[in-house]
C-alpha positions as CSV (number, residue, x, y, z in Angstrom):
1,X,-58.2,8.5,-32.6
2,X,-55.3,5.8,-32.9
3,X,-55.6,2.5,-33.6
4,X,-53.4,0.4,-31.1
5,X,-53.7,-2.9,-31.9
6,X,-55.7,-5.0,-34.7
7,X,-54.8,-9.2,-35.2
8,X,-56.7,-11.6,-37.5
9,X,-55.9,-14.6,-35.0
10,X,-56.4,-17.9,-36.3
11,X,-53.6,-20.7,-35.3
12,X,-51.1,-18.6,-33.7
13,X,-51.2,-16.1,-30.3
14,X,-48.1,-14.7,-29.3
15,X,-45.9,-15.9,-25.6
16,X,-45.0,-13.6,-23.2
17,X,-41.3,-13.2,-23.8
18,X,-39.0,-13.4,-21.0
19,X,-38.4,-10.1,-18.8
20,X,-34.8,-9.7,-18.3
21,X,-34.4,-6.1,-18.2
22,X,-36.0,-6.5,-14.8
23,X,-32.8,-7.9,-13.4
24,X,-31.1,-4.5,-14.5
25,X,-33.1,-2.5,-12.6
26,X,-33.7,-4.9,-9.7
27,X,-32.4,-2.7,-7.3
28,X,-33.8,0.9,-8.7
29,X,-37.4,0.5,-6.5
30,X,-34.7,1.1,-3.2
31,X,-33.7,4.4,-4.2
32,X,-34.7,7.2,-2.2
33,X,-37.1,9.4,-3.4
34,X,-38.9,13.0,-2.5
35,X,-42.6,11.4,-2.3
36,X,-43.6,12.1,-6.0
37,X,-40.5,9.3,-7.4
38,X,-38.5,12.0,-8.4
39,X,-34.9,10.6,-6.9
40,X,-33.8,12.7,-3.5
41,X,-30.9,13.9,-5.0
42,X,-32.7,16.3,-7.8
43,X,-34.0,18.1,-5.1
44,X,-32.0,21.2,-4.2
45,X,-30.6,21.8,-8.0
46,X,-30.1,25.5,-8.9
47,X,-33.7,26.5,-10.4
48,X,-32.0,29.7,-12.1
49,X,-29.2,27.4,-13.9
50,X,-31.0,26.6,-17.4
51,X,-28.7,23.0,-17.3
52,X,-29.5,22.2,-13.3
53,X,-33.0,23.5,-14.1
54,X,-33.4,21.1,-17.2
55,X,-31.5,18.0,-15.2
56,X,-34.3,18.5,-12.4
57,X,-37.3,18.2,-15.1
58,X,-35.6,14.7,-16.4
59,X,-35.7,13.2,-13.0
60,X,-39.0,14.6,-12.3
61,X,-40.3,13.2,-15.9
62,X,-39.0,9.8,-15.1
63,X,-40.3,9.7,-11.6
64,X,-43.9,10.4,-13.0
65,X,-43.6,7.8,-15.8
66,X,-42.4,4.9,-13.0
67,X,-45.3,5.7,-11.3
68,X,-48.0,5.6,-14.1
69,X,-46.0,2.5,-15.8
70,X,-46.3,0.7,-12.4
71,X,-49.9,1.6,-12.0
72,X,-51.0,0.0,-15.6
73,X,-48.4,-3.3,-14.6
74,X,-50.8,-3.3,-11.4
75,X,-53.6,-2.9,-13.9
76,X,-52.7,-5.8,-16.3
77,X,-52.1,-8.2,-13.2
78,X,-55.7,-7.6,-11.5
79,X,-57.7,-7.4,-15.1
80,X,-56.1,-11.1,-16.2
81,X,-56.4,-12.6,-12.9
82,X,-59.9,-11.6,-12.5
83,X,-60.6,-13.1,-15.9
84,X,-58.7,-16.4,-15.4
85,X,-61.2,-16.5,-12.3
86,X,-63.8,-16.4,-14.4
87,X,-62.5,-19.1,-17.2
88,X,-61.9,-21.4,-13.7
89,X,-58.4,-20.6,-14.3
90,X,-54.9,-20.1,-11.8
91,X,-56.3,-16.5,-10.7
92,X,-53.7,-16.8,-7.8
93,X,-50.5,-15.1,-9.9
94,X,-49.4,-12.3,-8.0
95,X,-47.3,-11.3,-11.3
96,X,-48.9,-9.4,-14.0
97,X,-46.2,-11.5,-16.6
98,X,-47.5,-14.8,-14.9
99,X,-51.1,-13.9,-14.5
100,X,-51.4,-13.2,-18.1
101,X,-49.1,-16.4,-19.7
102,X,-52.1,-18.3,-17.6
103,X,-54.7,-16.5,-19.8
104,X,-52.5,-16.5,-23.0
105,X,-51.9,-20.6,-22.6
106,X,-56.3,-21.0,-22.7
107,X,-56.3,-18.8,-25.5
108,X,-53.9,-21.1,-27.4
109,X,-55.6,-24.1,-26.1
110,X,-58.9,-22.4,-27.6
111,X,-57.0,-21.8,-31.2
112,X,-55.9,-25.0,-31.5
113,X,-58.8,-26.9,-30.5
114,X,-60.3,-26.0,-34.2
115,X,-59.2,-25.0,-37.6
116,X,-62.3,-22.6,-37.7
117,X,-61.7,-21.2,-33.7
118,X,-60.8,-17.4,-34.4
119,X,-60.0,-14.9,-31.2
120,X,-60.1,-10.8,-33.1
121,X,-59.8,-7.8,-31.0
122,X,-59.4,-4.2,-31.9
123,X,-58.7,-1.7,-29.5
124,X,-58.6,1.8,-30.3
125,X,-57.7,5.5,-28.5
126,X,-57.6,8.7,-27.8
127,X,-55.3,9.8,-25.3
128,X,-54.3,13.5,-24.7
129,X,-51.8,14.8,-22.5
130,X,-52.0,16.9,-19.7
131,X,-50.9,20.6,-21.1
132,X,-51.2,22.3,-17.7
133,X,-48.6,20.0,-16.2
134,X,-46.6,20.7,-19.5
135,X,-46.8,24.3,-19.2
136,X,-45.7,24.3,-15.7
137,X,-42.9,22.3,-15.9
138,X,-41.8,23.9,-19.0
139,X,-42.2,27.1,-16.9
140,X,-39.3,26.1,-14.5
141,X,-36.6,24.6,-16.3
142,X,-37.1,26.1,-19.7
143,X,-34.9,30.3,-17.8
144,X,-34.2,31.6,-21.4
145,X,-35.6,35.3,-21.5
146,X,-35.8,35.4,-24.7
147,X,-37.8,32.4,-25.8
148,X,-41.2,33.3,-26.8
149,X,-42.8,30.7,-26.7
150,X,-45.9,32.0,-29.1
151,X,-43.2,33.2,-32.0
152,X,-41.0,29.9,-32.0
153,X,-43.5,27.1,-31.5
154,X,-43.8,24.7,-34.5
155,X,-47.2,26.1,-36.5
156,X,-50.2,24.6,-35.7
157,X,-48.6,23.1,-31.9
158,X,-49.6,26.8,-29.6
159,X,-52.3,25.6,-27.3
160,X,-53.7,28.2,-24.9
161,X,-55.5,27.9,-22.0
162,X,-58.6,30.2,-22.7
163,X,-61.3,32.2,-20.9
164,X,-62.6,34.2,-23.3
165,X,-62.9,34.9,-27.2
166,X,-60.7,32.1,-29.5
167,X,-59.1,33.1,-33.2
168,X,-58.7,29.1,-33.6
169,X,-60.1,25.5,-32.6
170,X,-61.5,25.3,-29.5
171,X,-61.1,22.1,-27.7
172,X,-63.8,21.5,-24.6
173,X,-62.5,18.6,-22.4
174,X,-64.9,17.0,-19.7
175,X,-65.8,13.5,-18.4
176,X,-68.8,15.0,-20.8
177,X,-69.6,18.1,-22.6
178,X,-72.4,18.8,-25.0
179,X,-71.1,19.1,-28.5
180,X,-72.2,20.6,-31.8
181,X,-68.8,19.9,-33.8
182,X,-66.6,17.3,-33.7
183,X,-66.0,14.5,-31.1
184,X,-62.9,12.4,-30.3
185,X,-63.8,10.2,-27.9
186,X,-67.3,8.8,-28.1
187,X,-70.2,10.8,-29.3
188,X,-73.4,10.3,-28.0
189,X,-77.0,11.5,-29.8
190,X,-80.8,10.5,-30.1
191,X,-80.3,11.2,-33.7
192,X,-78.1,8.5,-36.4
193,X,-74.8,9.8,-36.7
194,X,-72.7,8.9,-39.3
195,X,-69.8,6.4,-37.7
196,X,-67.1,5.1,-38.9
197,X,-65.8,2.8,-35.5
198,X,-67.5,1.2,-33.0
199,X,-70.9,1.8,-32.6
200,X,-72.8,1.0,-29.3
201,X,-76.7,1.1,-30.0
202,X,-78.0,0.4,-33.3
203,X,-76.3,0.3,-36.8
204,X,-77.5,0.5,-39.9
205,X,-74.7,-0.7,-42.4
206,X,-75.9,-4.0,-44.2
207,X,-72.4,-5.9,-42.9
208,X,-71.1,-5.6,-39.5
209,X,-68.6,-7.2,-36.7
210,X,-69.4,-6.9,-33.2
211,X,-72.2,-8.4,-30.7
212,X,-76.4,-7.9,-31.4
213,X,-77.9,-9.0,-28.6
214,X,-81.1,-9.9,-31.1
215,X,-78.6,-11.9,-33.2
216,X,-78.7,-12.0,-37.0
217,X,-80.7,-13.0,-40.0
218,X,-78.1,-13.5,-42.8
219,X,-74.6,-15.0,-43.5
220,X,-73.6,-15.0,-39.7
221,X,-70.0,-16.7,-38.5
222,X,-69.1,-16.4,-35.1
223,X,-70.3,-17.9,-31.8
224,X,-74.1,-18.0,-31.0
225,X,-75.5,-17.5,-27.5
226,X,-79.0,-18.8,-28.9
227,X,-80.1,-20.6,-31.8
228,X,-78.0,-21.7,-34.6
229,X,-79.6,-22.3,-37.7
230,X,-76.8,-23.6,-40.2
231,X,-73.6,-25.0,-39.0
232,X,-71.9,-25.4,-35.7
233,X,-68.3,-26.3,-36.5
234,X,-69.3,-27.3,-39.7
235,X,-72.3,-30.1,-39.1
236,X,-75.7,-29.4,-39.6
237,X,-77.1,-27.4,-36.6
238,X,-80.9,-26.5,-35.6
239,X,-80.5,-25.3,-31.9
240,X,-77.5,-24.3,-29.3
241,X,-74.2,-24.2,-30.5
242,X,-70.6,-23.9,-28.2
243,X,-68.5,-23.6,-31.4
244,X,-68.6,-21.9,-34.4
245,X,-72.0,-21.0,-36.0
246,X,-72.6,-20.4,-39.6
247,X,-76.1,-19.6,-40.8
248,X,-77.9,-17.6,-38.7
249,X,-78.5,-17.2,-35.1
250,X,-81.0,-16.2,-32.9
251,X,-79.6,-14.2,-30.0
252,X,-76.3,-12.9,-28.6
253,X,-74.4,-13.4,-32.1
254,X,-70.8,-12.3,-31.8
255,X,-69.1,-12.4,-35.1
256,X,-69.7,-11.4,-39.1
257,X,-73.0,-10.7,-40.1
258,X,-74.1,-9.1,-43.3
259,X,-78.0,-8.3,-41.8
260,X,-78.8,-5.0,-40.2
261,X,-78.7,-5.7,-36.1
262,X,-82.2,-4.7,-35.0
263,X,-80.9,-4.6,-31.2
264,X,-78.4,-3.6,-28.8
265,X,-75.2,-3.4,-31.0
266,X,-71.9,-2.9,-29.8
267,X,-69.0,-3.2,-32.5
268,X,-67.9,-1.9,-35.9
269,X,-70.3,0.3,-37.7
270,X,-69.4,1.3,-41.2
271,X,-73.0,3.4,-41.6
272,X,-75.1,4.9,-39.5
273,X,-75.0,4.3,-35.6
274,X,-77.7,5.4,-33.3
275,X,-76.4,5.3,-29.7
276,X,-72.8,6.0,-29.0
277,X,-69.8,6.5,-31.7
278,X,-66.2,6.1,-31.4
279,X,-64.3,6.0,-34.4
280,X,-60.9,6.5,-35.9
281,X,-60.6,9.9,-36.2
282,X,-63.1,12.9,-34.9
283,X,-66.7,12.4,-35.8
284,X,-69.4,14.7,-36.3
285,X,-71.4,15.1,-32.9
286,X,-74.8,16.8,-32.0
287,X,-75.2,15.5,-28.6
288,X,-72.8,14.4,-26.1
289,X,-69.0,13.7,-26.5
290,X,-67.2,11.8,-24.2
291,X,-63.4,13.1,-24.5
292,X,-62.8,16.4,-26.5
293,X,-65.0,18.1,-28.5
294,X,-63.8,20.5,-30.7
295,X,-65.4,23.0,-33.0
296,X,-64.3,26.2,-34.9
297,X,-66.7,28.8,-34.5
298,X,-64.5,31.5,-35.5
299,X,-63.5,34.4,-32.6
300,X,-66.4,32.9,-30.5
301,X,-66.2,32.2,-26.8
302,X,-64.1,29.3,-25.8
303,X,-63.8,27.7,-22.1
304,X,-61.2,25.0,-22.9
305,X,-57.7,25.1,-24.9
306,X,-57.3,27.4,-27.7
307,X,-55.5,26.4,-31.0
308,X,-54.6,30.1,-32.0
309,X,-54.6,33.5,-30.4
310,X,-57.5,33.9,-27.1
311,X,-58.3,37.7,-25.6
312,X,-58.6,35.8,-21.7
313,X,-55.7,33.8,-21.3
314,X,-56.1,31.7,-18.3
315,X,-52.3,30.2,-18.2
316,X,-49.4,31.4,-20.5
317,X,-49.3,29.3,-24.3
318,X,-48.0,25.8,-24.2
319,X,-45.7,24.2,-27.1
320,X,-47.0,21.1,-27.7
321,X,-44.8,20.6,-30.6
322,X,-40.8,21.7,-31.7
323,X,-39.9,24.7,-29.2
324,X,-37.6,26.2,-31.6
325,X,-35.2,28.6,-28.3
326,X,-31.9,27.7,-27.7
327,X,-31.5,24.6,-25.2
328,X,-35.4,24.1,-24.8
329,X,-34.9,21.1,-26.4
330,X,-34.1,18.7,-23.2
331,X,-36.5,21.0,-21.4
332,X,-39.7,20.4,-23.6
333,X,-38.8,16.8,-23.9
334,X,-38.9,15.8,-20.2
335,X,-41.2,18.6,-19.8
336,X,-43.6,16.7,-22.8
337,X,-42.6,13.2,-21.2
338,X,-44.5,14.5,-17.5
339,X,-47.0,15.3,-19.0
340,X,-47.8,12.2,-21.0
341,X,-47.6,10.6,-17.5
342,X,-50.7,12.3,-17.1
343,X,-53.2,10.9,-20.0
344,X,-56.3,11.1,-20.3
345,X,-57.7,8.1,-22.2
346,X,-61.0,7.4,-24.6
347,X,-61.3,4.2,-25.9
348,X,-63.3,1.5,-27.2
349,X,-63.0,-2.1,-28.3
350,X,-64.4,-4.7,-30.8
351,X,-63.8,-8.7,-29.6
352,X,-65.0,-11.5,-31.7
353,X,-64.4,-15.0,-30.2
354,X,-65.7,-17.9,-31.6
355,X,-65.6,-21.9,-30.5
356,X,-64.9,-21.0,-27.1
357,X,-68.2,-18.8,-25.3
358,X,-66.4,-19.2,-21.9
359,X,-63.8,-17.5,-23.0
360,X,-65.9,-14.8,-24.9
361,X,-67.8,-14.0,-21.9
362,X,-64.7,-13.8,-19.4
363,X,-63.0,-11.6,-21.5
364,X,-66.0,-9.5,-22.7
365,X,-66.7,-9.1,-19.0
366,X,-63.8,-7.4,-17.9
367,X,-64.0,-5.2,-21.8
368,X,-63.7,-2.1,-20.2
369,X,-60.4,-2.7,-18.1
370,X,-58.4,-4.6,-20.8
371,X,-59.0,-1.4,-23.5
372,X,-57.8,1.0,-20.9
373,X,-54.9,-0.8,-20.2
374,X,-54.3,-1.4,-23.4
375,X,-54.7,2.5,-24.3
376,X,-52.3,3.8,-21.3
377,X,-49.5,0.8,-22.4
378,X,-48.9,2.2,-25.7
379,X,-49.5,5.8,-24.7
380,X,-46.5,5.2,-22.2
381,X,-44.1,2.7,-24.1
382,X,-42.9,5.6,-26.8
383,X,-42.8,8.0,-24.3
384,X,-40.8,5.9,-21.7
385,X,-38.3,4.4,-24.4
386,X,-37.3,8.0,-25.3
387,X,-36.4,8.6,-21.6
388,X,-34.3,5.3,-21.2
389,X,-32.3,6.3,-24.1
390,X,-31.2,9.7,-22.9
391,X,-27.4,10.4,-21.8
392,X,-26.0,12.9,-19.8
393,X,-24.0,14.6,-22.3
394,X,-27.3,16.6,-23.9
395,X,-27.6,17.9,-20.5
396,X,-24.3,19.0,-20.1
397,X,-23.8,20.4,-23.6
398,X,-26.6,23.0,-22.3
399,X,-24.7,24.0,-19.2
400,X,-22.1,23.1,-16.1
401,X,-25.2,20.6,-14.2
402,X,-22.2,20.3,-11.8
403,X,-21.7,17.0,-9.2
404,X,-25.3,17.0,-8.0
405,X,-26.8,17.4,-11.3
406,X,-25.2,14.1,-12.4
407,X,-26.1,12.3,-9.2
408,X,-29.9,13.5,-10.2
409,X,-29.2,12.3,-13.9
410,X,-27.8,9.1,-13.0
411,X,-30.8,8.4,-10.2
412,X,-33.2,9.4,-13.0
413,X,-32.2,7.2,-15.7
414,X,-31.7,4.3,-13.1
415,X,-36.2,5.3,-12.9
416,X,-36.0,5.5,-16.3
417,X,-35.1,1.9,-16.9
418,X,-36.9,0.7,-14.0
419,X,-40.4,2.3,-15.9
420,X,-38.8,0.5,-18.8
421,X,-38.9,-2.4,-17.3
422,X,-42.4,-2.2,-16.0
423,X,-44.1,-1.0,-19.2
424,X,-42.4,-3.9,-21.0
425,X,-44.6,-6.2,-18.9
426,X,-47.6,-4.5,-20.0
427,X,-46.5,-5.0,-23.8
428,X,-46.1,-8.5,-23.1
429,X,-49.7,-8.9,-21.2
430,X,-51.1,-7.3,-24.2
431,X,-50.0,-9.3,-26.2
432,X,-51.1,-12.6,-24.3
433,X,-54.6,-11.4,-24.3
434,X,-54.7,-10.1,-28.3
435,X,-51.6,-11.4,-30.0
436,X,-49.6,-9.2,-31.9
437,X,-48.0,-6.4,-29.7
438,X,-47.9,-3.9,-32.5
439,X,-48.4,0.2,-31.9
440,X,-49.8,0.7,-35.7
């Protein structure tokens, strides 16, 4: 699991930046299409010419990535509206760039109201791409006989779809599976699991940030939906506090707390967390597992995709990795590209707010839709960027792509820049609602 995004925020939040690539591309969204945003004039390109064949997945690749980038722009403008409706906000922005300077300028106002006013959130993934479409696609444009695919793919990058016995990993993916190995996504069990992330139940480490909704006995800093016992904002405090609490606090205490949360937890958990895990990296899981769950059993039956050799193939190997054939190169990139417009996302989310409980609760309200934003926007900026940058010369150094294989090129990276344009939004709106728009 990936961490996207991780800020300290104290006095500073960063503005949405100005989105002049748009006016590049203002024209792309006219530009006839076959239905599925692949531009009109791919279609018809010679399917048994390795260079038409490989010009046709680029446009195809770029037509898929428009249409997820526009979908998470679409994402990002209904999430901050709906929680500037909430705050008593503008919610009337019909721009995902404006809706979310509206919630980025309360969020400075919030900072700067106090020395002591703090606004954390850590969002982290998993997102895996869609092999099948991969293997498809890689199916059509990659014509080279002689490019076995199981002999010349980077070690450790084979994935096979299996029905039968597995040499390898086996990796089970369903909205939810039962699990006895490991789980990247979130793991859930009846039992304490040992979780490094964010733990949604109860935790046992003897420090933790996040939200107990039973609130905490020791050393707490962080806003209070009870009673204070301390400080709030620094003066001596013996009932409700609006700003920041130091002491202890009765109920609904979202911060730092170094006491062991005796109630509903949802946050980082450096111990043991009964409930639901999602951490890091893969976590051991004997219960239920939300994303994939992967175990090595060694030759034992495996209904899911198969890192080694598998005696049922259901669809021929995929390269998820370096295709080492002759001109697969473009193919497996634009091929790779499709199928990233395809994610499936896990993710979870740690927010701390403190002197503004408003603005905790709107944005803790609508949790769920800012982390899966956040995961698709950095899933798709790499991915998109990559595309954008292409030029037409790789594709003709593989083959004559002839006159309408450059129309489709130039249509495509027209798409390309126009998804460019759109994901760069979303980077923006994330970083209005967390600060820092950084992918490490």
């Amino acid at each position: 699991m990936k961490i996207l995004n991780r800020s300290n925020l104290k006095r500073a939040f960063s503005t949405v930046g100005a989105l002049g690539l748009l006016a590049i591309v203002s024209g792309a969204g006219c530009m006839a299409t076959d239905g599925t945003g692949t531009p009109a004039s791919c279609n018809g390109l010679d399917a048994s010419s390795r260079a038409q064949a490989t010009v046709q997945a680029y446009g195809q690749a770029a037509g898929a990535l428009s249409t997820a980038a526009s979908k998470v722009e679409a994402q990002w403008l209904a999430t901050c509206n709906a929680i500037n409706a909430d705050l008593g906000e503008d919610a009337s922005q019909t721009s995902a760039a404006k809706a979310c300077a509206v919630l980025n300028a309360r969020v400075k106002k919030t900072l700067a109201a106090n020395s002591e006013n703090a606004v954390e959130l850590k969002v982290q993934a998993d997102c895996k791409a869609d092999v099948n479409v991969q293997a498809d696609c890689e199916g059509k444009c990659q014509v080279e006989a002689d490019c076995d695919v199981a002999l010349k793919c980077e070690p450790g990058k084979l994935v096979v779809e299996c029905n039968g016995t597995c040499s390898g990993a086996c990796d089970v993916q369903a909205p939810t599976v039962d699990c006895q190995g490991t789980c990247s996504g979130s793991c859930t069990a009846k039992a304490a699991v040992a979780c490094s992330g964010q733990c949604t139940g109860s935790c046992t480490a003897p420090t933790w940030t996040g939200t107990c909704d039973a609130g905490c006995t020791a050393n707490f800093e962080g806003s209070c939906g009870g009673t204070c016992m301390g400080t709030c904002d620094s003066k001596d405090s013996s009932g409700a506090c609006a700003g920041q609490c130091k002491g202890t606090c009765s109920a609904k205490a979202s911060g730092k707390c170094e006491a062991k949360c005796t109630g509903t937890f949802e946050g980082g958990c450096t111990a043991e967390c009964t409930g639901s895990c999602a951490a890091d990296a893969a976590v051991a899981c004997n219960g239920k597992c939300e994303g994939t769950c992967s175990y090595t059993p060694g030759s034992a039956t495996c209904n899911g995709q198969c890192h080694g050799s598998c005696t049922g193939e259901a669809k021929p190997p995929t390269c998820t990795g370096h295709l080492d054939c002759q001109a697969s190169a473009e193919c497996h990139a634009s091929c790779q590209a499709s199928a990233n417009a395809s994610l499936k996302c896990t993710s979870s989310a740690t927010l701390v707010v403190s002197g503004d409980a408003k603005l905790d609760a709107a944005i803790r309200a609508h949790l769920d839709d800012v982390k899966d934003a956040f995961a698709m926007t950095w899933a798709l900026k790499d991915p998109i960027a990559d595309l954008a940058g292409k030029s037409v010369g790789a594709f003709k150094a593989i083959g004559d792509i002839g006159v309408q294989g450059a129309t489709c090129f130039a249509a495509s990276l027209s798409v390309a820049a126009q998804a460019s344009a759109s994901i760069n939004v979303s980077v923006q709106a994330s970083a209005s609602v967390q600060g820092t728009a950084s992918s490490n």
